[in-house]
TIVO-2410 file (N, C-alpha, C; in nm, 3 decimals):
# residues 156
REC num residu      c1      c2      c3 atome chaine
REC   1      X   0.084  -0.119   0.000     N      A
REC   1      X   0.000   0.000   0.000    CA      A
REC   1      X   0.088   0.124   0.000     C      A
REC   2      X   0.077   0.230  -0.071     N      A
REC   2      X   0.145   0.340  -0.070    CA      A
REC   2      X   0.081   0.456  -0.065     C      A
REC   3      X   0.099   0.554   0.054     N      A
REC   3      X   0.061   0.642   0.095    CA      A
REC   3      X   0.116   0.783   0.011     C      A
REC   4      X   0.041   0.887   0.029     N      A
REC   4      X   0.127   0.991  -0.025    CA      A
REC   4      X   0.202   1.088   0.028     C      A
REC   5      X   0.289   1.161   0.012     N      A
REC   5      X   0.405   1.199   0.062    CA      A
REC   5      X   0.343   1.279   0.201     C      A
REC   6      X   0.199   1.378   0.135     N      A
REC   6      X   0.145   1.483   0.262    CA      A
REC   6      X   0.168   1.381   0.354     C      A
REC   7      X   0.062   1.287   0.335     N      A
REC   7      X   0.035   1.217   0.442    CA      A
REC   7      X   0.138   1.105   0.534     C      A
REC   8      X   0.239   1.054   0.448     N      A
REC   8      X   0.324   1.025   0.460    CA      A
REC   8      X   0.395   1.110   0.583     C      A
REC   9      X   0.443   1.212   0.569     N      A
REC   9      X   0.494   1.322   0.652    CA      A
REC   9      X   0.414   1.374   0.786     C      A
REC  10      X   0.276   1.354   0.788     N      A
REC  10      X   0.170   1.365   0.901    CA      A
REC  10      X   0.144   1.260   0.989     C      A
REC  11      X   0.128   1.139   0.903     N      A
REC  11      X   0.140   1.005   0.994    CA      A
REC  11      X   0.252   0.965   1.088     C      A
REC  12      X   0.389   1.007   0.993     N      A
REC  12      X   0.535   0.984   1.060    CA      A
REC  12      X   0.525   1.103   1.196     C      A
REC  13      X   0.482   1.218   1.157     N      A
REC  13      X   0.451   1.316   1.273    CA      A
REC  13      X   0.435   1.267   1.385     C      A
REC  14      X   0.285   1.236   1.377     N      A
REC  14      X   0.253   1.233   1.488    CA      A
REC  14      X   0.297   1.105   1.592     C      A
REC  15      X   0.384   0.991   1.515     N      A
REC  15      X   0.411   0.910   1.571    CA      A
REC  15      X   0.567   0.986   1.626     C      A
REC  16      X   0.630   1.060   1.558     N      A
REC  16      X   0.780   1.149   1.642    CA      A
REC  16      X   0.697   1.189   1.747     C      A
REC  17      X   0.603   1.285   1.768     N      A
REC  17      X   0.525   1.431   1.856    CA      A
REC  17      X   0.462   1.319   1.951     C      A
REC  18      X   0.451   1.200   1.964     N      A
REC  18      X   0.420   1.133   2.095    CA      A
REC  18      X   0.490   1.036   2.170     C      A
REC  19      X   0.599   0.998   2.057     N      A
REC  19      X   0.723   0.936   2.129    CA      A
REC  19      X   0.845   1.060   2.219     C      A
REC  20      X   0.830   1.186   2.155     N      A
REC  20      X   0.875   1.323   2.217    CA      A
REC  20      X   0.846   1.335   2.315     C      A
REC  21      X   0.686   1.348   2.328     N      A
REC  21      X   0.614   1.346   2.422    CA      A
REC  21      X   0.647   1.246   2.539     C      A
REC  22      X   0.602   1.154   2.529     N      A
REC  22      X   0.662   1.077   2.616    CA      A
REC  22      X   0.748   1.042   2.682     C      A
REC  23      X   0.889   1.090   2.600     N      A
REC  23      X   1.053   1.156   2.671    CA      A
REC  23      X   1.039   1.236   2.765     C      A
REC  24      X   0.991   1.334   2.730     N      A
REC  24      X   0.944   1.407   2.833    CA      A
REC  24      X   0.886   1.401   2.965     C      A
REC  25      X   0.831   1.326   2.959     N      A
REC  25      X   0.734   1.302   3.101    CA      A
REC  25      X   0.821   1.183   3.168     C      A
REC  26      X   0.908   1.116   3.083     N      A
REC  26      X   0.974   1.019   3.096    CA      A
REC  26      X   1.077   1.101   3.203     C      A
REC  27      X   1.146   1.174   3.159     N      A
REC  27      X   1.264   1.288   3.194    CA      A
REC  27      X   1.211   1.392   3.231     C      A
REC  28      X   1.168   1.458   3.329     N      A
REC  28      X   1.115   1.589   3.345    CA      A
REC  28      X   1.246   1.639   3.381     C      A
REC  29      X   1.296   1.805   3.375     N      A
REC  29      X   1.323   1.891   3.417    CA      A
REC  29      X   1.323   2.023   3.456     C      A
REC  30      X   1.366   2.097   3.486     N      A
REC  30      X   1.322   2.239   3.565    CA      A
REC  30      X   1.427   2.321   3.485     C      A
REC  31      X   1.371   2.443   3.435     N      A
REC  31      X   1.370   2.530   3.426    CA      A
REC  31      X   1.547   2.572   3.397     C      A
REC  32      X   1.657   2.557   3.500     N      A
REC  32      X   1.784   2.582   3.537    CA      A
REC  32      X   1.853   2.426   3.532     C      A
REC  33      X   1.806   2.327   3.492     N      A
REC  33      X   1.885   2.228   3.474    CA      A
REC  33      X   1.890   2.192   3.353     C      A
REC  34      X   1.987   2.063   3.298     N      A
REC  34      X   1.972   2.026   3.200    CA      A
REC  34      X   1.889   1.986   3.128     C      A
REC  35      X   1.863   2.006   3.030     N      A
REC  35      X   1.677   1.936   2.961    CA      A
REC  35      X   1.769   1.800   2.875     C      A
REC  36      X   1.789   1.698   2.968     N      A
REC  36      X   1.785   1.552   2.936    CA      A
REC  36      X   1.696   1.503   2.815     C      A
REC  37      X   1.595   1.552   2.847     N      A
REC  37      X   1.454   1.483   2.724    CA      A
REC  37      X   1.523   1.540   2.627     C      A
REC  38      X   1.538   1.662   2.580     N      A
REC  38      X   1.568   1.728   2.456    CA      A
REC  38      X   1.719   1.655   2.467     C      A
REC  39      X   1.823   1.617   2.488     N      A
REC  39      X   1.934   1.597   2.492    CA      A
REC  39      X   1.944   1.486   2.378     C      A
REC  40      X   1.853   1.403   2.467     N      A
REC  40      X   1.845   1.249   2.431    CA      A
REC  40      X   1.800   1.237   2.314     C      A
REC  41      X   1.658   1.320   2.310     N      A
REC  41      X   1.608   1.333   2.173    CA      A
REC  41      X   1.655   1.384   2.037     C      A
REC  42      X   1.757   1.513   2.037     N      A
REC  42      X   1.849   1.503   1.940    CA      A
REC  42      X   1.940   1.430   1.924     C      A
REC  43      X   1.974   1.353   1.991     N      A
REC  43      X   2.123   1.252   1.971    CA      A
REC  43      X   2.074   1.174   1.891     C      A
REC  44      X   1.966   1.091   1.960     N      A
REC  44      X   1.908   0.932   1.908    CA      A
REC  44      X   1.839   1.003   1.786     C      A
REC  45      X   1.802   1.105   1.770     N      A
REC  45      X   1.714   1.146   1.668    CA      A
REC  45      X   1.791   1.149   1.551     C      A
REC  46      X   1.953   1.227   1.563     N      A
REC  46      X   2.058   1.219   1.482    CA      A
REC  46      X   2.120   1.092   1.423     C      A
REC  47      X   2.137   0.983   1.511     N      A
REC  47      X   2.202   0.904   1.481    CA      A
REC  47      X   2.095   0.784   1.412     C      A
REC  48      X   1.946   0.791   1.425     N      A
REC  48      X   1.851   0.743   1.343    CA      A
REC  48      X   1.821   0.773   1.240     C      A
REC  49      X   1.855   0.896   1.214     N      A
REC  49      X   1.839   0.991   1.104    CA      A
REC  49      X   1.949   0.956   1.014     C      A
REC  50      X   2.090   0.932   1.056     N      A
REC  50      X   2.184   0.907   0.990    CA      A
REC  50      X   2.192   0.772   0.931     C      A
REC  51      X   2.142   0.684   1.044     N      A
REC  51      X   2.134   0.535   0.978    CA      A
REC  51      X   2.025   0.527   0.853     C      A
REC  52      X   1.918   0.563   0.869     N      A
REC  52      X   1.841   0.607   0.761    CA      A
REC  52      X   1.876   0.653   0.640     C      A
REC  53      X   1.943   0.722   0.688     N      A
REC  53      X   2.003   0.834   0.518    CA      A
REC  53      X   2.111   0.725   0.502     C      A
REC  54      X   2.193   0.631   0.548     N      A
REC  54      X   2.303   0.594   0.527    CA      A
REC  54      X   2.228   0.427   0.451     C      A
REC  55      X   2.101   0.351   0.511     N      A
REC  55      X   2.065   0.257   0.461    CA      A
REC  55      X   1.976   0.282   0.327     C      A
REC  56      X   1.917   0.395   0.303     N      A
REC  56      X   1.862   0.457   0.191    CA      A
REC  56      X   1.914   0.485   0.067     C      A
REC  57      X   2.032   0.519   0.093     N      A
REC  57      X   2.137   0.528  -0.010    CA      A
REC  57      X   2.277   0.450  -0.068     C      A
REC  58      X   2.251   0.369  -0.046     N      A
REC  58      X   2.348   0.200  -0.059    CA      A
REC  58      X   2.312   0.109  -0.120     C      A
REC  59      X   2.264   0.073  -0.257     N      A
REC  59      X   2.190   0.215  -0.334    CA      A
REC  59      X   2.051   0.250  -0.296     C      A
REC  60      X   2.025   0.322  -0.403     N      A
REC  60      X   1.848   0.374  -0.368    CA      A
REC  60      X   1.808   0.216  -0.355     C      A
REC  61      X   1.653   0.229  -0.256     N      A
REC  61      X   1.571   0.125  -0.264    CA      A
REC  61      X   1.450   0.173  -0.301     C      A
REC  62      X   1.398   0.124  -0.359     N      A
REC  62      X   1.227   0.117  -0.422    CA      A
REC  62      X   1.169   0.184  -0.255     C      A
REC  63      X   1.069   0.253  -0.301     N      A
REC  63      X   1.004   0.335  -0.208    CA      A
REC  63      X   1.092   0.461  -0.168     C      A
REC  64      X   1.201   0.480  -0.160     N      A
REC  64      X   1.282   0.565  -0.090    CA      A
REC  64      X   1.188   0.686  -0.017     C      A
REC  65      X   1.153   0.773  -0.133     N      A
REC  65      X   1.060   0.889  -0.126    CA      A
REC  65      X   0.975   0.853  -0.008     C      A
REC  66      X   0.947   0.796  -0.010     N      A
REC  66      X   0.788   0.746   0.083    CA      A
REC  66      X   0.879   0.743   0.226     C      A
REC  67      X   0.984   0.634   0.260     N      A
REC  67      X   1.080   0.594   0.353    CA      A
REC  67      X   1.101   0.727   0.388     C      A
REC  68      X   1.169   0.820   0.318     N      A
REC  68      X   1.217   0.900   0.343    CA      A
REC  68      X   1.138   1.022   0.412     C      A
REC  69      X   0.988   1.084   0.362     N      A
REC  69      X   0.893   1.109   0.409    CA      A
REC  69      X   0.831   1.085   0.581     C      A
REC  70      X   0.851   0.959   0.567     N      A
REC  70      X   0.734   0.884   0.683    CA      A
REC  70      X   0.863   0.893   0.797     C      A
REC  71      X   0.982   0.820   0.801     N      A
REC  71      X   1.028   0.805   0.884    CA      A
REC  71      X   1.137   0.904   0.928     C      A
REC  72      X   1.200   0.964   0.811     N      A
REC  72      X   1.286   1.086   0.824    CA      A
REC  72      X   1.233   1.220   0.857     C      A
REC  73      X   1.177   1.281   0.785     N      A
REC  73      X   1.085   1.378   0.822    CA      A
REC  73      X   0.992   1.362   0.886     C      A
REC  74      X   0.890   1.272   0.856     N      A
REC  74      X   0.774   1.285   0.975    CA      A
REC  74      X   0.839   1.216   1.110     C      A
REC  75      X   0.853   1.113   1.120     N      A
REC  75      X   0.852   1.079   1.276    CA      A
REC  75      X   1.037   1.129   1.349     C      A
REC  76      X   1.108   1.083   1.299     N      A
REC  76      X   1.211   1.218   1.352    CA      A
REC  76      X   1.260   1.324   1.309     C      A
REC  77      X   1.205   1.414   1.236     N      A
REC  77      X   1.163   1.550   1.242    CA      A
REC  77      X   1.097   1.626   1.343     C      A
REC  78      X   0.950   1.536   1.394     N      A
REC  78      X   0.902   1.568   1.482    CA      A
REC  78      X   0.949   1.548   1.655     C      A
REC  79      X   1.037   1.409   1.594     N      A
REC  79      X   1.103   1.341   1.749    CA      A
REC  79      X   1.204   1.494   1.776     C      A
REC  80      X   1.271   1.500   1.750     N      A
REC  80      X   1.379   1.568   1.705    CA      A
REC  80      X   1.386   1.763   1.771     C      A
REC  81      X   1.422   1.774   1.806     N      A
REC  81      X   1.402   1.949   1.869    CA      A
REC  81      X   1.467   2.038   1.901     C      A
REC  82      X   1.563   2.066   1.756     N      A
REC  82      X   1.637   2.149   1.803    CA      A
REC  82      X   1.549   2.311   1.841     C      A
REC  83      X   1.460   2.305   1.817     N      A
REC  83      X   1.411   2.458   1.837    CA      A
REC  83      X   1.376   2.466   2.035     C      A
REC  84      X   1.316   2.347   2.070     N      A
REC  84      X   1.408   2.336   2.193    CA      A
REC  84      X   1.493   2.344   2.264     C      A
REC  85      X   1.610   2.289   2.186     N      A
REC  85      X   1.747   2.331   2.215    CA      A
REC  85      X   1.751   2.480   2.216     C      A
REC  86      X   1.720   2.502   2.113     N      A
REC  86      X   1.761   2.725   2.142    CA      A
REC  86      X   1.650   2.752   2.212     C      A
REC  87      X   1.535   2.739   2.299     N      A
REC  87      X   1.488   2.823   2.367    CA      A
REC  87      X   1.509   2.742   2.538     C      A
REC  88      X   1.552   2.640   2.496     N      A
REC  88      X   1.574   2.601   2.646    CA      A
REC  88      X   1.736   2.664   2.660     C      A
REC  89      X   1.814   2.680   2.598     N      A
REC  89      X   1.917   2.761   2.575    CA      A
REC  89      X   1.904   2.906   2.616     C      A
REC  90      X   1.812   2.960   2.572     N      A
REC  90      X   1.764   3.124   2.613    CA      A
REC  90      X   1.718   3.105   2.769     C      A
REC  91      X   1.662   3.019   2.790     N      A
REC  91      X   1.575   3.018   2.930    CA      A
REC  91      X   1.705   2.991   3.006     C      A
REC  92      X   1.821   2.912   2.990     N      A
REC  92      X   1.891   2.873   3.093    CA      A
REC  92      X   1.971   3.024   3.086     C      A
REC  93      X   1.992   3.116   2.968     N      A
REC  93      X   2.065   3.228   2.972    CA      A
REC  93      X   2.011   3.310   3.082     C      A
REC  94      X   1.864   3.307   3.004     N      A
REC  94      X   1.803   3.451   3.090    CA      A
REC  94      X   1.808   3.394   3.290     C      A
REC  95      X   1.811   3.282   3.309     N      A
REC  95      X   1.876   3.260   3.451    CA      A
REC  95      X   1.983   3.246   3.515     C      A
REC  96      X   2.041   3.285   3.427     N      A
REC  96      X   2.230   3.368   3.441    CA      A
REC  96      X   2.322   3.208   3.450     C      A
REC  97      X   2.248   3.129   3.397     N      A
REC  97      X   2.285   2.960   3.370    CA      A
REC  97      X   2.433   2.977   3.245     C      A
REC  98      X   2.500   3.085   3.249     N      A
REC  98      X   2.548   3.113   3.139    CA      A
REC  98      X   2.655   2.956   3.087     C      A
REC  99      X   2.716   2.942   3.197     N      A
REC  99      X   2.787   2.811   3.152    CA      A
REC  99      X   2.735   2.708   3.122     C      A
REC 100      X   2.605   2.656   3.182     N      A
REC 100      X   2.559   2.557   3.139    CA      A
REC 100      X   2.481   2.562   3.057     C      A
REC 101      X   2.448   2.671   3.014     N      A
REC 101      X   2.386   2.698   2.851    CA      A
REC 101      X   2.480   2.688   2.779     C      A
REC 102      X   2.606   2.756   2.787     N      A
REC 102      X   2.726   2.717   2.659    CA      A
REC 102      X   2.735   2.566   2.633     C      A
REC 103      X   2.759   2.480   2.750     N      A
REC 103      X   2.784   2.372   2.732    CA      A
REC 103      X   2.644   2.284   2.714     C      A
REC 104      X   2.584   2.295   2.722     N      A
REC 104      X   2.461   2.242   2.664    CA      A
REC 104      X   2.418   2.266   2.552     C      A
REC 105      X   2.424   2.380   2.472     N      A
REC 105      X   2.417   2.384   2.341    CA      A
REC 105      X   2.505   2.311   2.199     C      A
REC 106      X   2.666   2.372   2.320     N      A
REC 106      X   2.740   2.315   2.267    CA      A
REC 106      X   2.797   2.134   2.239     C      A
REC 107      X   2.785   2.108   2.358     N      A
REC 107      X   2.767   1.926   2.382    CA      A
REC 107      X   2.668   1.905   2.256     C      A
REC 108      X   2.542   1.900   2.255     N      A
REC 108      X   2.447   1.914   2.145    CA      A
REC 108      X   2.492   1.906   2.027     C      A
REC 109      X   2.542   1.990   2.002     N      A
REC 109      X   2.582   2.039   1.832    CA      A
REC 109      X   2.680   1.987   1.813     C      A
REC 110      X   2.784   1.956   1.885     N      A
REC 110      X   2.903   1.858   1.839    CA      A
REC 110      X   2.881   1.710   1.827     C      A
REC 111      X   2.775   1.643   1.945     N      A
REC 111      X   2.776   1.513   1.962    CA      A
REC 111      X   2.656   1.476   1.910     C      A
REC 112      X   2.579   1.581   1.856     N      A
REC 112      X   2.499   1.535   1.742    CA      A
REC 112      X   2.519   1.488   1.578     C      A
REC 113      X   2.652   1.615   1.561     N      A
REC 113      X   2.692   1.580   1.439    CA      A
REC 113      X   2.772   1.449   1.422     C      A
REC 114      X   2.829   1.434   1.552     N      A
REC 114      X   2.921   1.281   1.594    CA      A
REC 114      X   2.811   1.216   1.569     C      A
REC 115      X   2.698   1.147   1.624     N      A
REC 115      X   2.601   1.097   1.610    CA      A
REC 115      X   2.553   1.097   1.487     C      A
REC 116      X   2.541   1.168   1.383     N      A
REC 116      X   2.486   1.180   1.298    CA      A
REC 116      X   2.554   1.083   1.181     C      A
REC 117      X   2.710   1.135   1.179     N      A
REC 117      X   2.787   1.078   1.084    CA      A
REC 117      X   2.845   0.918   1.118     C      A
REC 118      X   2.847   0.844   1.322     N      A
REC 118      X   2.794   0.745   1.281    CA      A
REC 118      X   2.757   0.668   1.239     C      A
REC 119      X   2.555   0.715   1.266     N      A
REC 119      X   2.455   0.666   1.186    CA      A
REC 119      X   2.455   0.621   1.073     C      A
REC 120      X   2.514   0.734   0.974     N      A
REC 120      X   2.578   0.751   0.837    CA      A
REC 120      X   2.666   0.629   0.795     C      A
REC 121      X   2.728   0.609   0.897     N      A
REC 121      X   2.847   0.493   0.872    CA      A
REC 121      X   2.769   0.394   0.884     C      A
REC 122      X   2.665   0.392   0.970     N      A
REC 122      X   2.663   0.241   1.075    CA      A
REC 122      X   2.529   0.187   0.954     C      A
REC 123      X   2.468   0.263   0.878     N      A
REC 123      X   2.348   0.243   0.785    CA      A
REC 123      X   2.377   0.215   0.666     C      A
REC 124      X   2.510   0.290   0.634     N      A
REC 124      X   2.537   0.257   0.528    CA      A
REC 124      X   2.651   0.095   0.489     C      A
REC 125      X   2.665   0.068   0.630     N      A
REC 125      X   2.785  -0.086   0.611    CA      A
REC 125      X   2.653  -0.145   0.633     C      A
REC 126      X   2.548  -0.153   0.705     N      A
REC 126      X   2.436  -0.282   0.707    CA      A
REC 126      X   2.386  -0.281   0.570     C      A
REC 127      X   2.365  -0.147   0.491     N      A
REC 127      X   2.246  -0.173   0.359    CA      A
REC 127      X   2.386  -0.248   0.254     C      A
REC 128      X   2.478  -0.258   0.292     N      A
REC 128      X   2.572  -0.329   0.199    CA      A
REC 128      X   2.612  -0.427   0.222     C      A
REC 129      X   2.612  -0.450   0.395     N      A
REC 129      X   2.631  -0.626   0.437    CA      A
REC 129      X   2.501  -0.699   0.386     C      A
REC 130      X   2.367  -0.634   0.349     N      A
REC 130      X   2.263  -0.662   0.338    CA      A
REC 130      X   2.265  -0.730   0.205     C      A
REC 131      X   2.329  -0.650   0.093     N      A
REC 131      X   2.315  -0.678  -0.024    CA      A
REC 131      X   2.414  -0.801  -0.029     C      A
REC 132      X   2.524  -0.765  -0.021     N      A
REC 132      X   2.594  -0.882  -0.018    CA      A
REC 132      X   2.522  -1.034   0.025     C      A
REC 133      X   2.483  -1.030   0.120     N      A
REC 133      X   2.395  -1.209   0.182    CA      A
REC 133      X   2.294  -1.180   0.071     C      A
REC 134      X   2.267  -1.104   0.013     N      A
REC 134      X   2.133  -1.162  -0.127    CA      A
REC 134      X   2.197  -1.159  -0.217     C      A
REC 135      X   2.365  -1.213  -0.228     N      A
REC 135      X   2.405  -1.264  -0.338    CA      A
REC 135      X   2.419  -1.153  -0.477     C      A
REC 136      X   2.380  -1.079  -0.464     N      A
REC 136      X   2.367  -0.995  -0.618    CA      A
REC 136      X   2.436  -0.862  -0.540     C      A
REC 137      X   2.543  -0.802  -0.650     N      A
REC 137      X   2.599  -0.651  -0.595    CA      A
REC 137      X   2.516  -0.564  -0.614     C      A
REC 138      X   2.387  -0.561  -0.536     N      A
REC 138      X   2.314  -0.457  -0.591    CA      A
REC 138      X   2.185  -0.381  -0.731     C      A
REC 139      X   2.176  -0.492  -0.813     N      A
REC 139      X   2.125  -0.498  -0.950    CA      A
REC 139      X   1.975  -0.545  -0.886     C      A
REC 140      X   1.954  -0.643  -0.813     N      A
REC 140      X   1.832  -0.644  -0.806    CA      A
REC 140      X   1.745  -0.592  -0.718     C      A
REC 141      X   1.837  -0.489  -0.622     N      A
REC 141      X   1.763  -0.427  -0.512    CA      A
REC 141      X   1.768  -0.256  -0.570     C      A
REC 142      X   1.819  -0.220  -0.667     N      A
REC 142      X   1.825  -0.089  -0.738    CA      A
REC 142      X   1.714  -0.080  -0.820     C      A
REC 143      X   1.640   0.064  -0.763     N      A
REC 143      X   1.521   0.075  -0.825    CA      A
REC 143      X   1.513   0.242  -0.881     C      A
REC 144      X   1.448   0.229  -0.946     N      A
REC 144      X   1.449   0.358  -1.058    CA      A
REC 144      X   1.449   0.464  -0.961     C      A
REC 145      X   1.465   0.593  -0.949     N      A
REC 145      X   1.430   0.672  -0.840    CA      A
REC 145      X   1.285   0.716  -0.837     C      A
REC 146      X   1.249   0.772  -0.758     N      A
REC 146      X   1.090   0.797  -0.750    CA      A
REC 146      X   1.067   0.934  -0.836     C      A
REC 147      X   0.967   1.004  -0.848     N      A
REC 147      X   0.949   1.086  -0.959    CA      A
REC 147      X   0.920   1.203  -0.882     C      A
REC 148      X   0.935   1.234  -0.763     N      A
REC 148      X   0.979   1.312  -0.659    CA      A
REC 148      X   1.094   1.335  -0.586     C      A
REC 149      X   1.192   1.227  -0.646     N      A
REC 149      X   1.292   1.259  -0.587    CA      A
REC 149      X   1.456   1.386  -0.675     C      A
REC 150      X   1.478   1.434  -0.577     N      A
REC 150      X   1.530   1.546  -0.609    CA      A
REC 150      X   1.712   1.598  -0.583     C      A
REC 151      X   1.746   1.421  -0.565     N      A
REC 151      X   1.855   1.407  -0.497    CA      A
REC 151      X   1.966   1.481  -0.622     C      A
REC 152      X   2.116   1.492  -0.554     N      A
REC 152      X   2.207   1.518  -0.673    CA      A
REC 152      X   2.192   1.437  -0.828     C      A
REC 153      X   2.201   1.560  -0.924     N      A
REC 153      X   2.208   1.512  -1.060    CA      A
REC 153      X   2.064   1.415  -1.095     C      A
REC 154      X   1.948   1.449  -1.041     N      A
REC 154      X   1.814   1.426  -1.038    CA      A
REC 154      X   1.716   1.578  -1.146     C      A
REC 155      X   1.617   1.549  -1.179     N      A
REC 155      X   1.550   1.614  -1.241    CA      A
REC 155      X   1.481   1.682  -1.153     C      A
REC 156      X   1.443   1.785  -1.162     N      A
REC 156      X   1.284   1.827  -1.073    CA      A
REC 156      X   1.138   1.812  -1.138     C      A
***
């Protein structure tokens, strides 16, 4: 069954915006401490994100667009918060939290991108250990690209 991209992107939503949710309540914090929930949630969000992009592209697989939609954008897009990050960042400023706002933003943004590229690694050696055990380099799991997709040296 194949969904379409809107919806694709709304369904994946709301399944990020209640697993978020649920971090949260999972992890509460106050105001002047670290926001753990958001911590956690960009890391794992990064390094899912990366395995994704890294098993997606080893080579394209049939559906990509859709994959890419539902689980990349919609559900960790939504998991995902950096706009959190900068206002829980402002809130720890405006409470003179000045150091542990530097280092909380900063931890973030470095060990996300660590995380990210990872992912990248860790998605892209499974979608190729993958191919390999089905015997064929790739020829029969390579599928045309989708007619939405807009990747390098792609049409619009």
């Amino acid at each position: 069954m194949r969904i379409g991209s809107d919806t694709a992107v709304f369904l994946g939503g709301a399944v990020g915006t209640a697993a978020r949710y649920g971090l949260d309540v999972a992890m509460p914090h106050t105001d002047t401490a670290w926001p753990v929930s958001t911590t956690v949630a960009n890391l794992v969000g990064a390094a899912l994100l990366g395995m994704l992009t890294g098993w997606l592209s080893a080579p394209r697989t049939a559906g990509y667009e859709q994959i890419r939609r539902l689980v990349g954008i919609g559900v960790l897009g939504a998991f995902t918060t950096y706009s959190s990050l900068t206002g829980q960042t402002v809130t720890l400023l405006r409470a003179d939290r000045f150091a542990l706002a530097g280092t909380y933003a900063g931890t973030t943004l470095i060990a996300g991108l660590v995380c990210a590229g990872a992912g990248l690694a860790l998605g892209r050696a499974w979608r190729l250990r993958a191919i390999e055990r089905a015997g064929a380099p790739g020829s029969s799991d390579r599928a045309a690209p989708d007619a939405h997709d807009t990747g390098p040296g792609r049409a619009r």
